[in-house]
C-alpha positions as a printed Julia matrix, in Angstrom:
200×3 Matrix{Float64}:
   3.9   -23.85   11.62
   6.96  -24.82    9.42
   9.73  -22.8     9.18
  10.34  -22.97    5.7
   7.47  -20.61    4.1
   6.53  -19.62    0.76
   6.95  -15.93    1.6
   6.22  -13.13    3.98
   4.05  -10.81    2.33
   3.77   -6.81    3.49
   1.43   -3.7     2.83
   3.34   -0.98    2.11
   1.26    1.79    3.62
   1.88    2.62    7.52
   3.93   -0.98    7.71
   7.1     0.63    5.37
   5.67    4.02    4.33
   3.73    5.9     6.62
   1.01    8.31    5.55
  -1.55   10.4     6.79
  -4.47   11.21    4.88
  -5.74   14.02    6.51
  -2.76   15.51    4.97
  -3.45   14.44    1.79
  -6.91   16.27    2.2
  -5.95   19.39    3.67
  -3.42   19.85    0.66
  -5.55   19.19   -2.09
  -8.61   21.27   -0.86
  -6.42   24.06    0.06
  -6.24   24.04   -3.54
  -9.91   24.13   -4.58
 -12.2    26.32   -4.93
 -15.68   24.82   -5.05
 -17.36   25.65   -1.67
 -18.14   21.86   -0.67
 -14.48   20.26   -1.8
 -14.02   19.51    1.6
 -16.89   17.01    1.82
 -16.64   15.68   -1.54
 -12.92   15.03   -1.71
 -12.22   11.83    0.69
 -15.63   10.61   -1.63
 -13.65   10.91   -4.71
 -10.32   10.56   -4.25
 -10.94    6.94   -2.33
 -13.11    5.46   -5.4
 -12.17    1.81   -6.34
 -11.24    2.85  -10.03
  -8.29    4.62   -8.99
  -6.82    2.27   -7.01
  -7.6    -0.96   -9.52
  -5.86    0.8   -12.44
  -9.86    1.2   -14.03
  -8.88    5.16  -14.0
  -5.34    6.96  -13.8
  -4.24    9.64  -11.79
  -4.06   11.87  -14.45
  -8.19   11.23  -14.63
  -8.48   11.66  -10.95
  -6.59   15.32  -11.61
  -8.87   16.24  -14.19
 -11.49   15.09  -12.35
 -11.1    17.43   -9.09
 -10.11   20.23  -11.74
 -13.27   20.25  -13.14
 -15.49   19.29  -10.39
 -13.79   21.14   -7.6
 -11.98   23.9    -8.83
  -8.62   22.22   -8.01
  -6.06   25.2    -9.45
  -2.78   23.35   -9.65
  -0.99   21.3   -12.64
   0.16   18.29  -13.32
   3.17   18.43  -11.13
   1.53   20.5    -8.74
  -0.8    17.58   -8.05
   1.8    15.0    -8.57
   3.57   16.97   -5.68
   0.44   17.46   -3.83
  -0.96   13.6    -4.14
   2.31   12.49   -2.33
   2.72   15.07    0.46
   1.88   12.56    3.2
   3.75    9.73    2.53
   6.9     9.22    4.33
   9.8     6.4     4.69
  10.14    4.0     7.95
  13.7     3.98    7.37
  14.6     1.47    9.76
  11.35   -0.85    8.98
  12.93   -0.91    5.56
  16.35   -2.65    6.95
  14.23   -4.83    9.0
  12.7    -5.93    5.92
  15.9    -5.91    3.67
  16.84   -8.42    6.46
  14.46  -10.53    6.27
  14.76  -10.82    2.47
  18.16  -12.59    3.05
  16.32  -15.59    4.58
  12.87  -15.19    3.35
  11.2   -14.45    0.07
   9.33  -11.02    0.94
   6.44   -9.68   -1.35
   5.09   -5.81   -1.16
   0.96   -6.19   -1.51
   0.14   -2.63   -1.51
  -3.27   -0.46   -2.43
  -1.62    1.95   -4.51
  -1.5     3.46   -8.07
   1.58    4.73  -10.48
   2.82    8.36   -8.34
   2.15    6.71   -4.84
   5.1     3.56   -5.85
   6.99    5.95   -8.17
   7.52    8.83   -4.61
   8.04    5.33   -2.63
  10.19    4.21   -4.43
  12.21    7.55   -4.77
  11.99    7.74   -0.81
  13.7     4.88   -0.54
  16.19    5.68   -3.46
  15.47    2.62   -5.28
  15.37   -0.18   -2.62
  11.68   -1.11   -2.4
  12.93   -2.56   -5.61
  14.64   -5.24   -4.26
  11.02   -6.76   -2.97
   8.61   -8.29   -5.32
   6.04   -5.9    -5.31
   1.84   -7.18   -6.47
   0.28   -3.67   -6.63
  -3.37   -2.86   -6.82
  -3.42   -0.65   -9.95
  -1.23   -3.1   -11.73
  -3.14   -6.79  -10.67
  -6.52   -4.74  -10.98
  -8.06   -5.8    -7.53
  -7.86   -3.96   -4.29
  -7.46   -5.44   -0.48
  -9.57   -6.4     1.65
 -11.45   -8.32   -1.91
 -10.59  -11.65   -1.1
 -10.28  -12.08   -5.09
  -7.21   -9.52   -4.67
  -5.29  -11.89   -2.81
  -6.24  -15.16   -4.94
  -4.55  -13.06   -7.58
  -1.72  -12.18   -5.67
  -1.06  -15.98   -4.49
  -1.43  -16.87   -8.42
   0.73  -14.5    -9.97
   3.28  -15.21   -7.54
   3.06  -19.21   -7.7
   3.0   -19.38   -3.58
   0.87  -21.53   -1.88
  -0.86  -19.13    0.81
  -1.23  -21.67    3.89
   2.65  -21.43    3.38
   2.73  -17.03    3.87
   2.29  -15.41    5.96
   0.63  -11.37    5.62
   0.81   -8.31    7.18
  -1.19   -5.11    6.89
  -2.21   -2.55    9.63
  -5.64   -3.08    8.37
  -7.93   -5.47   10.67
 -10.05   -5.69    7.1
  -7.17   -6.66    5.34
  -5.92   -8.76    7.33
  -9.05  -10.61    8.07
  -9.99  -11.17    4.16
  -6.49  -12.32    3.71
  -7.23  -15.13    6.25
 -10.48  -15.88    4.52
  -8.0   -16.27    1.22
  -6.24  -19.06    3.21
  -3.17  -17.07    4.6
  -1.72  -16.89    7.52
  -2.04  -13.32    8.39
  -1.28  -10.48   11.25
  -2.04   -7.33   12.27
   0.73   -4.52   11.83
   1.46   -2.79   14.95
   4.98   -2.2    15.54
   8.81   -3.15   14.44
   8.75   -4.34   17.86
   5.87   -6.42   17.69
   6.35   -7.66   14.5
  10.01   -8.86   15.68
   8.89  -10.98   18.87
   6.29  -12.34   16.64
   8.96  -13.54   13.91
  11.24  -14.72   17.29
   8.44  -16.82   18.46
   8.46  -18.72   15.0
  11.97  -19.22   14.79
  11.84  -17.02   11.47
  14.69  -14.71   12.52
């Protein structure tokens, strides 16, 4: 493998910001009122539409306040949609790091509040990455098509990346895509991998 690469390529979701759904779905049920929201929430909330851009998150709120009795506002939900997302401070640094020698893209399922509370967790510095985001390039991992876009938009040639995600899926379809890819574990891991390419 050369040493020179195109880029190094990271989800953003349990790589830089962890999250935990379940969360996510206690919070916004706690909120409804329709006797099956529990079952029908993960259903809803995880369709492709909001995460390609197709629909907003303002639809998605309407949406559970009409189907699901969902009682809070706007910036209730705004508040609520984000309550499980949290900063790997030091991950971030790691990263920041590697930016100095590398060229380092975010490739993240997300939509507008989930980047907007990211980047306010990390007061600004996810900035400094050039981020390909699912809601803005339309496509969502593990479509192999979302990656073709990514390497396209971002004039890299993808035998020369290399990605990471903590998704086996992801990281899989990304490989199908022609990448070099890896699983997400750890810092740790992720450093003696990097050491045992002479990329740090």
């Amino acid at each position: 493998m050369p040493k020179s690469l195109d880029a190094l390529i990271f989800d953003l979701g349990n790589v830089i910001i962890p999250h935990d759904n379940e969360v996510l779905r206690q919070r916004l049920v706690s909120r409804c009122t329709a006797p099956d929201a529990c079952e029908r929430m993960n259903r809803i909330a995880h369709e492709r539409r909001y995460g390609t851009g197709e629909a907003t998150t303002a639809d998605l709120h309407q949406r559970l306040t009409e189907e699901l009795g969902y009682t809070g506002d706007w910036p209730t939900f705004v508040g609520d949609w984000s309550c499980h997302l949290t900063l790997d401070a030091d991950m971030l640094t790691f990263v920041e790091q590697l930016a100095k020698q590398h060229r380092v893209l975010i490739f993240s399922n997300t939509n507008a509040e989930h980047w907007a509370h990211a980047m306010a967790l990390s007061e600004g510095r996810l900035g400094a990455f050039e981020p390909y985001l699912s809601h803005e390039i339309g496509d969502l991992k593990p479509s192999i098509s979302a990656f073709d876009i990514v390497a396209e938009k971002a004039g890299l040639d993808p035998a020369r990346s290399i990605f990471f995600d903590d998704l086996p899926d992801n990281v899989a379809a990304a490989r199908k895509a022609g990448f070099q890819a890896e699983v997400f574990t750890t810092q740790a891991a992720l450093t003696d991998y990097l050491e045992a390419l002479e990329l740090l």
